[in-house]
C-alpha positions in Angstrom: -16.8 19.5 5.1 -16.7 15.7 5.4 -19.0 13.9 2.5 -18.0 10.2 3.1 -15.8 8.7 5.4 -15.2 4.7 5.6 -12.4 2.7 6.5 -9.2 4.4 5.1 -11.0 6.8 2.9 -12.7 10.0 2.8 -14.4 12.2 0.3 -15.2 15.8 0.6 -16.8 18.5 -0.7 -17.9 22.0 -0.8 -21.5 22.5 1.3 -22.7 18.7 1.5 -26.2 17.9 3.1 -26.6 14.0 3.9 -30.4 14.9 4.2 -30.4 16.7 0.8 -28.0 15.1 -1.9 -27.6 16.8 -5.0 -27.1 15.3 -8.7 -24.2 16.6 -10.6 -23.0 15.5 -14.0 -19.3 14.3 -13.6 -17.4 16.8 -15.7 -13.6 15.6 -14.3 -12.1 12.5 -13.0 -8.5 13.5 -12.5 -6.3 10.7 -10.5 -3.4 12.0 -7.8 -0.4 10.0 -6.0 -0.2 7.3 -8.0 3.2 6.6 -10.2 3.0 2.7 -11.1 -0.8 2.5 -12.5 -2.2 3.9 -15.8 -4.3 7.2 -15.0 -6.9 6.0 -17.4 -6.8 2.1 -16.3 -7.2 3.9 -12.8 -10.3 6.0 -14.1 -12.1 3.1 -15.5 -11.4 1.0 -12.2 -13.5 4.0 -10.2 -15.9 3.1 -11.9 -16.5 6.9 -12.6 -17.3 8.7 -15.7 -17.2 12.1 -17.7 -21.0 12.5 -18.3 -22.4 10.3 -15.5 -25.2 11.7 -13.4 -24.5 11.1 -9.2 -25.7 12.2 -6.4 -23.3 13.6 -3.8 -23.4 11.8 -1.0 -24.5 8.9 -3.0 -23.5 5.6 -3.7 -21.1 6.2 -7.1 -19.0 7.7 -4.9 -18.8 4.7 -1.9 -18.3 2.2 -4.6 -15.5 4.1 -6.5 -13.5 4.0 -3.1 -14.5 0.2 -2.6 -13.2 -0.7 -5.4 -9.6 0.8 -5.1 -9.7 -0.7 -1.6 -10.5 -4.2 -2.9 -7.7 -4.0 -5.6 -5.1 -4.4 -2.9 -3.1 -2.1 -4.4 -3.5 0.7 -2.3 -3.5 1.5 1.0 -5.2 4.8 1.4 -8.2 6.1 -1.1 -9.9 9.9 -0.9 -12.3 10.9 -3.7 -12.5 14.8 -3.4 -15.3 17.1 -4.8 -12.8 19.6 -6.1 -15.7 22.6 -7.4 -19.3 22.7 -8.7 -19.9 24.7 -12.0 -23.5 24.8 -12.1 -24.4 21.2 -12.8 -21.3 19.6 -13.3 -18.9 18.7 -11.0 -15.4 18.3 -11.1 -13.5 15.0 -8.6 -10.4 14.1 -7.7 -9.2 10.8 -6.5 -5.9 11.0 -4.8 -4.4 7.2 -4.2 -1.6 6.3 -1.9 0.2 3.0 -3.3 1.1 0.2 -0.8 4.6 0.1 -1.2 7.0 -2.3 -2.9 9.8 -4.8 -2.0 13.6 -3.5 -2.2 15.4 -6.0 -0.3 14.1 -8.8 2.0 16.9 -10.2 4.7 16.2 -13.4 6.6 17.6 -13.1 10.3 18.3 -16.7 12.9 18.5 -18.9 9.3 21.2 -20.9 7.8 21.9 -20.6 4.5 19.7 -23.5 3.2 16.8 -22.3 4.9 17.3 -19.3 3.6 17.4 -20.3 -0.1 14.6 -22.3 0.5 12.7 -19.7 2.5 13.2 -16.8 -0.9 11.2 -20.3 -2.8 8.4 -20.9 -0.9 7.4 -16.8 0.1 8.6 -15.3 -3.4 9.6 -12.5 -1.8 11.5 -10.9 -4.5 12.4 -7.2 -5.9 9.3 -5.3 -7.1 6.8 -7.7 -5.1 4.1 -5.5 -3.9 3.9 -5.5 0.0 -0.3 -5.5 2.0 -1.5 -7.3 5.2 -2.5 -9.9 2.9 1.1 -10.4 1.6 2.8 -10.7 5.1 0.1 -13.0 6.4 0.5 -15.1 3.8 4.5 -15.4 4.3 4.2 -15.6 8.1 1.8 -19.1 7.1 4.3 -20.4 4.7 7.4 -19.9 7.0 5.2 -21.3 9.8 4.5 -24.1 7.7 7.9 -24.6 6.6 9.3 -25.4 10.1 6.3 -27.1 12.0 7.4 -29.9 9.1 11.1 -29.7 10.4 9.8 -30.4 13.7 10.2 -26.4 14.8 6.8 -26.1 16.1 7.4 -23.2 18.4 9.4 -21.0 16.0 9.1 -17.5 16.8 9.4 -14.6 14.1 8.8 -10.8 13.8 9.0 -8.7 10.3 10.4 -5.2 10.5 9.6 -3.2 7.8 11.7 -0.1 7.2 11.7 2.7 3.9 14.4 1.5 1.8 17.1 4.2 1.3 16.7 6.3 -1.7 13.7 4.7 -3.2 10.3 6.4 -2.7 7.6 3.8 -2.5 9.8 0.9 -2.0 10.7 -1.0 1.6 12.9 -3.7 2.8 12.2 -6.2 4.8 14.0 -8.0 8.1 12.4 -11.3 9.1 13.8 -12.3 12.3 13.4 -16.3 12.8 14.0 -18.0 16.4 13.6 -21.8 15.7 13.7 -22.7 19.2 14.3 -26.2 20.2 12.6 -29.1 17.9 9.7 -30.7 19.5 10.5 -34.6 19.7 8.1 -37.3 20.6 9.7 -38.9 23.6 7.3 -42.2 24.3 4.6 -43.7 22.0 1.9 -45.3 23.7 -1.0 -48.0 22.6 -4.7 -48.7 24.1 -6.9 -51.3 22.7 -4.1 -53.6 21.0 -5.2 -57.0 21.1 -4.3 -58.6 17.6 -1.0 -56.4 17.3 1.6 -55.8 19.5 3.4 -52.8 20.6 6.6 -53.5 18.6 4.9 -54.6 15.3 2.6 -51.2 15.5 6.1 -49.2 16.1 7.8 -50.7 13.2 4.3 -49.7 11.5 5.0 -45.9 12.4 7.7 -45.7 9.3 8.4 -41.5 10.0 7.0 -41.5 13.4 9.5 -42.7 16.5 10.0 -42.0 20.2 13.3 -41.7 21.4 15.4 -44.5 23.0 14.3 -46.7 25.4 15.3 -49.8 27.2 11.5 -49.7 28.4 9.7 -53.6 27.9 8.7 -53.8 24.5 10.4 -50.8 23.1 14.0 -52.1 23.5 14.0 -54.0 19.9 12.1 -51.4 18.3 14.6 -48.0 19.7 17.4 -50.7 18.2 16.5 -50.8 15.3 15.2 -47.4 15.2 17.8 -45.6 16.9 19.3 -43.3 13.9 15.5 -42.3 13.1 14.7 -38.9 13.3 12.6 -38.1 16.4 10.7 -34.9 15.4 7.3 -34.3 16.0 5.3 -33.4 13.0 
């Protein structure tokens, strides 16, 4: 019988009414399918203790599984009513760990970028891997070339179970640069004390590409070993 179900988590129970909750005095808190964490640092997180007075359905119960959610550290929480015994009742939370970081492998890179690209994510052995952690290295990498002038890079993570080592992964990021986006002309409305030159020259890490154009020849000149990308 189901007692509480919410996202990626349920909690069950032997003959459960939601229109008739019963109190039981917590007798057991045992903790299942978790190897890295501290059974009693993982009791006291729950929130959950021998002696406490619930009700079942009831509320002890939904926040003991928001709180392992909300850790991050795991991806899948159930809170089982294993038996009654009278008044006491005896649970069981079973936890299943997000995995961890084996190996990370950067795909489409040079060298350099790739160095600099195990910097900025911190990607590294042991690292725990969530949603939260691949968003967050998807911004960084994003970030990384839109200031190389890469805007429309392209890249996909494939995450596989790393040989040999339950509860660990590696990862593939696959990076497609593209072509860098250059700013081919540079145009000026409302100039009336400046001209178009002396507002180019102005533009120290901006330029447009070369042009024989009136007005821009002096400025490409002297500008013509600039770097063109669009940031």
């Amino acid at each position: 019988r189901v007692l509480f179900r919410s996202k990626s988590s349920i909690v069950v129970a032997p003959s459960i009414s939601y229109e008739h909750p019963v109190t039981k005095t917590v007798a057991e808190v045992k903790i299942t399918g978790s190897t890295s964490y501290d059974d009693q640092v993982l009791e006291s997180l729950s929130g959950l203790n021998v002696g406490d007075e619930i009700q079942i359905p009831g509320a002890a119960l939904t926040s003991a599984v928001n709180r392992f959610l909300q850790s991050g550290y795991f991806s899948n929480v159930r809170v089982l009513v294993n038996r009654y015994e009278g008044d006491k009742v005896f649970l069981e939370i079973a936890l299943t760990e997000r995995p961890r970081l084996s190996e990370v492998t950067f795909s489409g890179v040079s060298k350099s970028d790739r160095e600099e690209l195990e910097k900025k994510t911190g990607l590294r052995k042991g690292t725990l891997i969530s949603p939260n952690s691949l968003d967050r290295t998807r911004q960084l990498i994003k970030k990384y070339y839109d200031e190389k002038g890469f805007r429309d890079m392209k890249m996909t993570i494939r995450e596989t179970e790393a040989p040999g080592q339950p509860g660990y992964v590696n990862l593939t990021l696959d990076i497609d640069r593209s072509g860098k986006t250059k700013v081919r002309n540079i145009f000026f409305e409302g100039n009336s004390s400046l001209t178009d030159y002396q507002l180019r020259m102005a533009m120290g890490k901006t330029n447009e590409g070369f042009s024989l154009g009136r007005g821009r020849a002096l400025s490409s000149l002297l500008k013509i070993f600039k770097q063109k990308k669009f940031v």
